[in-house]
C-alpha positions in Angstrom: 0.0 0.0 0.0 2.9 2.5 1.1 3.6 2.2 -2.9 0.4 3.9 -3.9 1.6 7.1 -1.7 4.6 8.1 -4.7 1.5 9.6 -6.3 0.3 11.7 -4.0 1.2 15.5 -3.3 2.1 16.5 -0.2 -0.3 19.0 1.4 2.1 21.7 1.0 2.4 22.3 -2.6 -1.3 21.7 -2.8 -1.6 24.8 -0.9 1.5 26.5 -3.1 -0.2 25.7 -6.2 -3.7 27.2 -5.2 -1.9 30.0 -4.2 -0.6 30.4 -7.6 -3.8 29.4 -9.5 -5.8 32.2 -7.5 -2.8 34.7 -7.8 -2.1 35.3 -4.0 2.0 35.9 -3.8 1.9 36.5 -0.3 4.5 34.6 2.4 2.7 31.7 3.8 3.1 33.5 7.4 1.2 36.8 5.9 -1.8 35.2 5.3 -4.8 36.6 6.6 -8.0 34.0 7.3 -9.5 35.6 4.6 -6.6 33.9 2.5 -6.9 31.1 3.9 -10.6 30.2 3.2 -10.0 31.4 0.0 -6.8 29.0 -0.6 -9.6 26.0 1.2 -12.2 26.5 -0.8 -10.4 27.1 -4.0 -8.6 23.7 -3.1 -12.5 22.0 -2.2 -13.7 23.1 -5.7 -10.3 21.3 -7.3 -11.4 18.2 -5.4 -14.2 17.9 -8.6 -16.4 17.1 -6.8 -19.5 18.6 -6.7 -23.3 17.5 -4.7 -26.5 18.8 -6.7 -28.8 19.7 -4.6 -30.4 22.4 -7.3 -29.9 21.9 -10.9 -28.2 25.9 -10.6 -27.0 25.7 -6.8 -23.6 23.1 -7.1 -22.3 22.6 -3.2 -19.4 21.0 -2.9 -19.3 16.9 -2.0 -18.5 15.0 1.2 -15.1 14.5 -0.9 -14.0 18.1 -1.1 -15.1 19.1 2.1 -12.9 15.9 3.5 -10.0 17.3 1.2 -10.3 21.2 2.7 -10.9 20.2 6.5 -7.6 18.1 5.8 -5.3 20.2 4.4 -6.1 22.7 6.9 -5.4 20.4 9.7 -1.9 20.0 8.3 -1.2 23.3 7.0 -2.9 25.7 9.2 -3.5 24.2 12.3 -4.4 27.4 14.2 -7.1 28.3 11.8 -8.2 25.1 12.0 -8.6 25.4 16.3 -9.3 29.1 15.9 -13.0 28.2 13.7 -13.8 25.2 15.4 -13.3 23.1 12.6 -13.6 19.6 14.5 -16.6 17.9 15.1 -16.7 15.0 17.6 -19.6 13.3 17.2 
């Protein structure tokens, strides 16, 4: 299984190359929250994945939303704590 993981990216250039995409040039330690959502959910709409619960309202999947809460976790820890971004259920 270990194998499978050479094709994966590691968390941080998924978050460098959003950063690109959207055009934000700012050092990873000047980021605002307001960056940072915007770096998530530009990340959660790259997921592809996409729940339709309107044929004109798209909301993002149970995928994306795994792939966003994630990356956070590992790259932005204190936004992560600071929104409350963990349910325990």
């Amino acid at each position: 299984m270990t194998e499978d993981l050479d094709d994966w990216m590691d968390t941080e250039i998924i978050v460098a190359l959003a950063m690109v995409d959207i055009g934000m040039s700012k050092p990873r330690d000047a980021l605002t929250d307001a960056d940072t959502k915007k770096i998530m959910h530009y990340i959660g709409q790259w997921a592809n994945e996409y729940d339709f619960v309107h044929p004109y309202s798209p909301r993002l999947g149970l995928f994306a939303i795994g792939i966003m809460l994630t990356v956070c976790l590992l790259e932005f820890p204190e936004y992560y704590q600071k929104h409350e971004l963990a349910q325990f259920n």
